[in-house]
C-alpha positions as a printed Julia matrix, in Angstrom:
331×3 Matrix{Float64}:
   1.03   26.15    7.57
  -1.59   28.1     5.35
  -4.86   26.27    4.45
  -3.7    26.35    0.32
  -0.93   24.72    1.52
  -1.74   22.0     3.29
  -4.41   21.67    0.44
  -1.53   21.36   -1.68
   0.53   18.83    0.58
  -2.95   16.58    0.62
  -3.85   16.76   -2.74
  -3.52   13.01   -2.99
  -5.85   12.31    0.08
  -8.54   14.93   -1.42
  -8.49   13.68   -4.73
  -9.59    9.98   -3.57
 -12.81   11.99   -2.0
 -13.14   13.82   -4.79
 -12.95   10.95   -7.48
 -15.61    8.67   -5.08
 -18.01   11.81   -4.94
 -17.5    12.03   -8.89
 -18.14    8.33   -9.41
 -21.35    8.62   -6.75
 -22.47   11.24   -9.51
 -22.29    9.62  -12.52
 -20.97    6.26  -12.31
 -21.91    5.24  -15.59
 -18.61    6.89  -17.3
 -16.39    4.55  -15.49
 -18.12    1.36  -15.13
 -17.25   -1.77  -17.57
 -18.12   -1.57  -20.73
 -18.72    2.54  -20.27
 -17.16    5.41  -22.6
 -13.64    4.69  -20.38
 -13.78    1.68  -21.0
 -11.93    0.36  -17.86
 -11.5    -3.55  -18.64
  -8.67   -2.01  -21.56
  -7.46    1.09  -20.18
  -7.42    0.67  -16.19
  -6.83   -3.48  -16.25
  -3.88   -3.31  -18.88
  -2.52    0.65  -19.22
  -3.19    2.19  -15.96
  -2.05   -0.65  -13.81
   0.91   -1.45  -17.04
   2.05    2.6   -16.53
   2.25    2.28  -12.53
   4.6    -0.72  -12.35
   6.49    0.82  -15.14
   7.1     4.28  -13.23
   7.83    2.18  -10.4
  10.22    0.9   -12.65
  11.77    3.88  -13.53
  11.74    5.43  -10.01
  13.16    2.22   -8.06
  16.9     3.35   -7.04
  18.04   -0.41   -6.82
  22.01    1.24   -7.32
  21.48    2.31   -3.91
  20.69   -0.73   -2.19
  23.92   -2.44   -1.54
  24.9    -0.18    1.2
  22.19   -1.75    3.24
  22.08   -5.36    1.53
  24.54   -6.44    4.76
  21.77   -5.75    7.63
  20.41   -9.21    7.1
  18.33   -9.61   10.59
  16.63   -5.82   10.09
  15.41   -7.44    6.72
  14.37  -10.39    7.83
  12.57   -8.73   10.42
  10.74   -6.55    8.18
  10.0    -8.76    5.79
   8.8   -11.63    8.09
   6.34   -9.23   10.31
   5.4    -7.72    6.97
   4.32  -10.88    5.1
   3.96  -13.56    7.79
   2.81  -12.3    11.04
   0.82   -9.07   10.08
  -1.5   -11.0     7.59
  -1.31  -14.05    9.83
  -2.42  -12.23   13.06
  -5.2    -9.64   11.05
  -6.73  -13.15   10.27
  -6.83  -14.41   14.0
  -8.42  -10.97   14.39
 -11.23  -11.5    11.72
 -12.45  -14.73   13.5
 -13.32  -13.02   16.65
 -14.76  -10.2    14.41
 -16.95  -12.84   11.69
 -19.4   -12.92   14.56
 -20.12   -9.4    15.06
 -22.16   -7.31   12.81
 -19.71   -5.47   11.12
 -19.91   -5.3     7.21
 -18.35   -9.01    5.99
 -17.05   -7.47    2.64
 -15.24   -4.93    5.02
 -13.42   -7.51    6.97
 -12.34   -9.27    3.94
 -10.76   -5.96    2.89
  -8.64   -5.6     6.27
  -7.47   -8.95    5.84
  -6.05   -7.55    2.47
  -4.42   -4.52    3.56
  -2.51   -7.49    6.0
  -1.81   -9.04    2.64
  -0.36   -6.1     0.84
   3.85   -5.07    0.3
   5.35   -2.25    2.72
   4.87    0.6    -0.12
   7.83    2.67   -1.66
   7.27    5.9    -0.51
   5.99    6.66    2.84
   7.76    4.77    4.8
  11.54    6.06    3.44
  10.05    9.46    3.98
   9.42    9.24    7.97
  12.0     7.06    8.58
  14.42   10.08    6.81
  12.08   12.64    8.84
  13.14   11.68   11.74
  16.6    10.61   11.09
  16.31    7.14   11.23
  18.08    4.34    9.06
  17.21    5.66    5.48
  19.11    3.31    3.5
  17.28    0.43    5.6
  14.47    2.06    4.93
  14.62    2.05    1.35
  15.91   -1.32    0.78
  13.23   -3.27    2.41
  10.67   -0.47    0.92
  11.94   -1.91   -2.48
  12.66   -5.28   -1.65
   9.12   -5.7    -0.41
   7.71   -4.29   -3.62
   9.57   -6.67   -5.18
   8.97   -9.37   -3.29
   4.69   -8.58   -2.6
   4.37   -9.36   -6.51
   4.91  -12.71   -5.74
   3.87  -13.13   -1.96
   0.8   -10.71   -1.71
  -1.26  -12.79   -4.89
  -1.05  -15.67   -3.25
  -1.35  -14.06    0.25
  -4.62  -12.96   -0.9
  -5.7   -16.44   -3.34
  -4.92  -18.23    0.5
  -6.7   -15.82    2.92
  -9.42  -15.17    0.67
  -9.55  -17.02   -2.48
 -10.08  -15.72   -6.33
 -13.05  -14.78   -8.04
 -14.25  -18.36   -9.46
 -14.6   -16.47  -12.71
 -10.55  -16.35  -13.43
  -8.95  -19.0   -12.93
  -5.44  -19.29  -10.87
  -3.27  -19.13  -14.15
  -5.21  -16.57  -15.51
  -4.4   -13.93  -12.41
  -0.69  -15.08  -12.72
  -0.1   -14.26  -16.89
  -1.8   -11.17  -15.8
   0.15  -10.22  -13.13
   3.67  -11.02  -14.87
   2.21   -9.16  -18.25
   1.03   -6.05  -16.09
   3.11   -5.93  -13.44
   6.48   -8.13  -13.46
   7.16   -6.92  -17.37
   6.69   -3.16  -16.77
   8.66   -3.13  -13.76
  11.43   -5.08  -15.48
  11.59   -2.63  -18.35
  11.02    0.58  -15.95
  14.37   -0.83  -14.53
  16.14   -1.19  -17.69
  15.1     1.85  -19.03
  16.09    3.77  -16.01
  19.89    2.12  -16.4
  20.02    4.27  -19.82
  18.43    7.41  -18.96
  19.73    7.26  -15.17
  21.59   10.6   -14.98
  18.9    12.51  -17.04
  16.36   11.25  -14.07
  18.88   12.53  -11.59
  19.29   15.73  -12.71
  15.7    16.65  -14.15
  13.86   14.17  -10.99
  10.39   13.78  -12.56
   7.51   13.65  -10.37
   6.82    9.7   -10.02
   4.96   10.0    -6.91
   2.52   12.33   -8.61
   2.54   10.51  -11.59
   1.58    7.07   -9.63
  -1.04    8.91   -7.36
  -2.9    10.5   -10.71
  -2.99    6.88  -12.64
  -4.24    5.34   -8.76
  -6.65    7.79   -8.85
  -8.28    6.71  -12.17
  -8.46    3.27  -10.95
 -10.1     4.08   -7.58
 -12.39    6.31   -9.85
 -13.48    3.25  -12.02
 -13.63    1.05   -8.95
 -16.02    2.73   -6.73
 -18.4     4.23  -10.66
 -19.06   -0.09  -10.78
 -19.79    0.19   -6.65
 -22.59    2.63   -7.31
 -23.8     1.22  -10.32
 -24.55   -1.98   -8.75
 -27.93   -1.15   -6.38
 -27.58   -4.64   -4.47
 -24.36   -3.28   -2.85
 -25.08   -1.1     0.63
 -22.53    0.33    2.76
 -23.76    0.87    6.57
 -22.19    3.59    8.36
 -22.06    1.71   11.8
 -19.13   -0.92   10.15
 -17.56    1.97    8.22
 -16.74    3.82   11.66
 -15.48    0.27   13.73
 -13.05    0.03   10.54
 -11.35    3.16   10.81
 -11.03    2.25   14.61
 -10.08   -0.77   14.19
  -7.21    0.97   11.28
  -6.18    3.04   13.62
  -6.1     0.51   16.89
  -3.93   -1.7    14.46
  -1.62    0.52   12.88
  -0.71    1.81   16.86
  -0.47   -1.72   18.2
   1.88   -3.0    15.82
   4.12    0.21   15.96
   4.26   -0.44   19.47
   4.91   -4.28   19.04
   7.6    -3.69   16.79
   9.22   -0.64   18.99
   9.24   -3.3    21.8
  11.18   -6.1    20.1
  13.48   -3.88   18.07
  14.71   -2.25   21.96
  14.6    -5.41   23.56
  17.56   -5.57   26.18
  19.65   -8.24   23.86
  18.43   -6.39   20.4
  21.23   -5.97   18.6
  19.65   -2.99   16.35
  20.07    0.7    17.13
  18.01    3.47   17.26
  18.27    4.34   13.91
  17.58    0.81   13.07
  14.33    0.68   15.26
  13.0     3.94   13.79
  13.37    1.97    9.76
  11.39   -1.38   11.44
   8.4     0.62   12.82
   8.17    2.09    9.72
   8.7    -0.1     7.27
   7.11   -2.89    9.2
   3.68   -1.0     9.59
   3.16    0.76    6.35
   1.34   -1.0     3.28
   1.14   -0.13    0.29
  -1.99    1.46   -1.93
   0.28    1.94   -4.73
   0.84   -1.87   -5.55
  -2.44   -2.83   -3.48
  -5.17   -1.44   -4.92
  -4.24   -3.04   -9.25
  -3.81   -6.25   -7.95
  -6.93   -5.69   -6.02
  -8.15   -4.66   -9.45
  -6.84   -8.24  -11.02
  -7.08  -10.93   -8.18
 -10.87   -9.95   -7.48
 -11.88   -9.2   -11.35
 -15.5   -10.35  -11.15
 -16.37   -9.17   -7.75
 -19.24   -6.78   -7.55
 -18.15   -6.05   -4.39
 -14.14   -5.49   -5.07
 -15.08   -1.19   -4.25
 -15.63   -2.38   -0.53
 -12.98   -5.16   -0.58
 -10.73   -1.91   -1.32
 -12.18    0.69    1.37
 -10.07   -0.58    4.22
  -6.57   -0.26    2.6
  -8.13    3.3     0.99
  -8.61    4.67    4.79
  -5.29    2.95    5.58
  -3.28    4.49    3.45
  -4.09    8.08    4.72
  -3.64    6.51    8.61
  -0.57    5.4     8.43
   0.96    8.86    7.2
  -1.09   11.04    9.71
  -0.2     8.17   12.31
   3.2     8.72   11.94
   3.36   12.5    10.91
   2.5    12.95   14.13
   4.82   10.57   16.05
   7.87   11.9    13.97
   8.49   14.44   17.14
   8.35   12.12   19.75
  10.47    9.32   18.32
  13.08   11.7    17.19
  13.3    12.65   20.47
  13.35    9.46   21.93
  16.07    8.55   19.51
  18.22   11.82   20.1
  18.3    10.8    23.88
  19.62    6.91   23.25
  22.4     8.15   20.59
  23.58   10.56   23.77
């Protein structure tokens, strides 16, 4: 693969450097109250458009075929939601001793909090020739249901700026989130075989509207001169990413080919996927509305930023081996 191409396959991944170097620049154009003014058009549109393409791109019609696995589901959605956030906190009390960053640590505890995400995960899981339609129904599903279950995931692990109150984060979410998505959906109903046949870029559209809000995010980071960021904690969390992301992919490979699992190989391939993956897509604008108020929301966010980026060169790179593996149980 030439290097303009794999710039081209990245672009997402270099344009969240590129935006954080822009905002270390001049972070006086995003920050509240600047010319972009962010509190209207990154609170209400940007995060209002995402949900709404998410809307639009969600291909619920295809669900049904896979609405009969009920144990995969549970599965994924019970090690997404339950255990993942519930053992990353265990984790963070052996870690609140150490020196690591403490605004750090509260953002890995939130990238345990967030939804599988709607992409990445259908895409390995189809790489390698795994369950797809599994793959996409609990990719949805847990969109879906994260709208609900990551807020208060996050209000319980970690609590809510005391400047908005409880009911405050909720009307937001619903007007922001819940309504777009709902009309995205209904909209899509109409214009359904237009979609199919022209296939507009939602990914791109999603990443380009993220990027904005990361922008903004990290131009209030730098404008604030309390906030520090030491390199020693930025290294242990991208270790620690990594040493997570591989332990539950292991964890989940080991009870999905248990000797009285009842899933196949195909099946196993959708729950280490789907079970792993989170999502920066519908993670980082409720970061944006649970934590409005917190200086220090930029480094609540860096965890699920670096993340986001493991998890696809994670399992890029274990696509060959597990197809493999799978090839020689269907035999």
């Amino acid at each position: 693969m030439g290097l303009l191409e794999r710039l081209r396959k990245e672009w997402f991944i270099l344009g969240i450097v590129l935006v954080i170097a822009v905002a270390r620049l001049q972070p006086g154009v995003g920050v509240k109250g600047g010319p972009l003014k962010p509190e209207i058009t990154i609170t209400y549109i940007a995060v209002s458009a995402i949900f709404f393409n998410s809307g639009l791109s969600l291909k619920t019609e295809e669900l049904t075929s896979a609405l009969m696995h009920v144990k995969l589901h549970l599965f994924v959605q019970i090690f997404t939601l339950v255990f993942f956030p519930t053992a990353i906190w265990v984790f963070l009390q052996l870690l609140s001793i150490t020196p690591i960053n403490e605004w750090l640590l509260k953002g890995l505890q939130t990238v345990g909090c967030m939804p599988p995400p709607v992409s990445s995960a259908v895409i390995l899981t189809k790489a390698v020739g795994g369950n797809e339609a599994a793959a996409i129904f609990n990719s949805a599903f847990g969109s879906f249901l994260g709208i609900v279950i990551t807020p208060l995931l996050l209000l319980l692990f970690l609590g809510s700026s005391s400047s908005v109150p409880f009911t405050s984060i909720f009307s937001q979410l619903f007007m922001t989130v819940v309504v777009p998505l709902i009309i995205g959906q209904i909209v899509r109903r109409y214009i359904k075989d237009w979609l199919e046949r022209r296939k507009p870029p939602f990914g791109a559209i999603s990443s380009c509207v993220l990027l904005m809000i990361i922008y903004t995010t990290f131009c209030d980071t730098f404008a604030n001169p309390n906030i520090d960021l030491d390199k020693f904690s930025l290294i242990i969390i991208v270790f620690i990413i990594f040493s997570v992301q591989m332990s539950f992919m292991f964890l989940t490979f080991l009870f999905s080919t248990r000797h009285n699992s009842t899933f196949t190989p195909a099946d196993t391939v959708a729950i280490v996927f789907c079970s792993t993956h989170k999502s920066l897509t519908l993670g980082i604008p409720m970061l944006k509305i649970v934590f409005a108020g917190y200086e220090h929301l930029s480094l609540i966010s860096v965890p699920l930023l670096i993340y986001h980026p493991a998890q696809i060169l994670l399992g890029s790179l274990l696509v060959p081996t597990i197809k493999s593996w799978m090839v020689s149980r269907q035999k």
